[in-house]
N, C-alpha and C positions, 0 to 999 in steps of 0.2 A: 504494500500500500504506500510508503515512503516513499519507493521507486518511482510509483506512478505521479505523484504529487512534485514531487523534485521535477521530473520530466514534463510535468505541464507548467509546473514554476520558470523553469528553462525557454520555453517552445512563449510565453508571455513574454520573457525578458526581450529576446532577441525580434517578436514582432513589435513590443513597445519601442524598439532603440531605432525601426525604419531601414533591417537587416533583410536585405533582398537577395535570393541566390544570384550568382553569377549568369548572365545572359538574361535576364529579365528583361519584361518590355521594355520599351521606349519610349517614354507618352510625353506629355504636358509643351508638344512645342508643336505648330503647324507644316503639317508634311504634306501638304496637300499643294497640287500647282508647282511641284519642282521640276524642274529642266535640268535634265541630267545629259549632259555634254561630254562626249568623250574623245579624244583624240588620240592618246595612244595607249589606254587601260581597258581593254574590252571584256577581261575576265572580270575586275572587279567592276565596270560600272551596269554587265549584267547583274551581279551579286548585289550590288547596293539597289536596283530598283528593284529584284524580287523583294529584299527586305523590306522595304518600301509598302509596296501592296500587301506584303504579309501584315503588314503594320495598321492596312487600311487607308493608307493615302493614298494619293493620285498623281500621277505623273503628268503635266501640262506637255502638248502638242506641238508648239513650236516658244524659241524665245521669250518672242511679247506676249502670251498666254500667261506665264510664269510670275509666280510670285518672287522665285531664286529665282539664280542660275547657278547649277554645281556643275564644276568641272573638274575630272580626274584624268589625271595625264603621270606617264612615267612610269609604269607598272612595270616593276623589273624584280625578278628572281636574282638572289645573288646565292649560293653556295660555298661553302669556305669550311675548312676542317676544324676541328674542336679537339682531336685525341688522336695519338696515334698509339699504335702497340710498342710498349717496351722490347718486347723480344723480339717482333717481325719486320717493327719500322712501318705499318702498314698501316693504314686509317682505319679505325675504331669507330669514333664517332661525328656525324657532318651538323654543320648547323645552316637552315636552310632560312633567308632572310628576304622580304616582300616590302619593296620601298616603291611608293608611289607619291602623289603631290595633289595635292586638293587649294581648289580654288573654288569661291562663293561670292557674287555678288548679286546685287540687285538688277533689274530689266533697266533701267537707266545709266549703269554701266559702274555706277558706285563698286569701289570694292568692299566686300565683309571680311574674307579670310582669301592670302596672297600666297601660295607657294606654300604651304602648311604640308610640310613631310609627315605622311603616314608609313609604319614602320612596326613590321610585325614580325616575330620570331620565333621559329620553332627547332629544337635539336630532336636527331636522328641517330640510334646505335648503325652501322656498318656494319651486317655480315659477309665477307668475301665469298660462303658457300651457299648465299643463299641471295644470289645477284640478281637473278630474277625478282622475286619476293621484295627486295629491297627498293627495286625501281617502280613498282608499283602503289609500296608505302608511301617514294618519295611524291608522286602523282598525288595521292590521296590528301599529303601533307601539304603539300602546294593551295590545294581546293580547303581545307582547313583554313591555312590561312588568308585566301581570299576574302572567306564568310569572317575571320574574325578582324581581319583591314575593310570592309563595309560596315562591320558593326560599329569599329572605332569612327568611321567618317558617321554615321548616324548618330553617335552619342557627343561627337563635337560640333555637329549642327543645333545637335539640342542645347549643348550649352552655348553656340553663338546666337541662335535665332530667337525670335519674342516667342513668348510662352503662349499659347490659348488660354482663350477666358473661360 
C-alpha cells in the first residue's frame, strides 16, 4: 500500500512541476500558413512539413499566401570517426553528424531568424563482420536524425514566432 501511495505521490510531483516526456507536442504558436522553401535540404524540408500537418497546420501555396517564410538550405551528412580499436587500428565507432541552416522571415521580406545552424548528432558502434547490417543502421540513423533536425527547426519556431491566443 506505501508503494502505491509513494508512486502516485511521485507521478503528482513531476505532472505539478510541467514535466513532459521527451518529443511531446508542439503547441501554443501558429503553424498555420507557412511557406516552406527549400533549396538544397529536400530530406529535411519533406520531414519538417509532414510534422507540420501531423501537428494540424497548414502549409500556404505560394509566398504571398504565407504568414512565414521558412527556409532550409544546406543539409549535409558529415561522418567522422569516434574510436578506433587498440589492437586492430581499425574503427570501432563512427559518429554521424546532420548540419543544415534555417532561415524565417516575414512575406515583406523582414528577416526573423538568419543563417540559424541546425545540428544534430548521432554515434554509431562499427562492426567490420557485419558490413552489410551496418550500412543499413547507418541509413536508418540518417532518417533519425532528419525527424529529430525538423523537430529542433519546429521547436525554434515556437520559441521565435507569437504564441496563439
Amino acid at each position: 500500500m506505501k508503494t502505491r501511495l509513494i508512486l502516485v505521490y511521485l507521478l503528482l510531483l513531476t505532472t505539478a512541476c510541467g514535466f513532459h516526456l521527451r518529443g511531446s507536442q508542439i503547441s501554443g504558436f501558429d503553424i498555420n500558413n507557412l511557406y516552406i522553401n527549400s533549396s538544397s535540404a529536400p530530406r529535411l524540408t519533406k520531414e519538417v512539413k509532414s510534422q507540420v500537418a501531423a501537428l494540424g497546420g497548414s502549409l500556404a501555396s505560394s509566398s504571398q499566401d504565407a504568414a512565414y517564410i521558412i527556409t532550409l538550405k544546406e543539409e549535409r551528412f558529415e561522418k567522422s570517426v569516434l574510436s578506433v580499436s587498440a589492437d586492430t587500428g581499425k574503427v570501432e565507432e563512427y559518429q554521424v553528424v546532420l548540419n543544415a541552416k534555417l532561415n524565417a522571415a516575414y512575406p515583406n521580406g523582414s528577416s526573423i531568424i538568419e543563417n540559424d545552424n541546425v545540428r544534430v548528432t548521432r554515434d554509431f558502434i562499427f562492426d567490420e563482420s557485419d558490413v552489410l547490417g551496418k550500412f543499413s543502421e547507418e541509413s536508418l540513423l540518417e532518417d533519425d536524425l532528419i525527424r529529430s533536425a525538423a523537430s529542433k527547426v519546429l521547436r525554434r519556431l515556437q520559441a521565435l514566432l507569437p504564441a496563439t491566443k
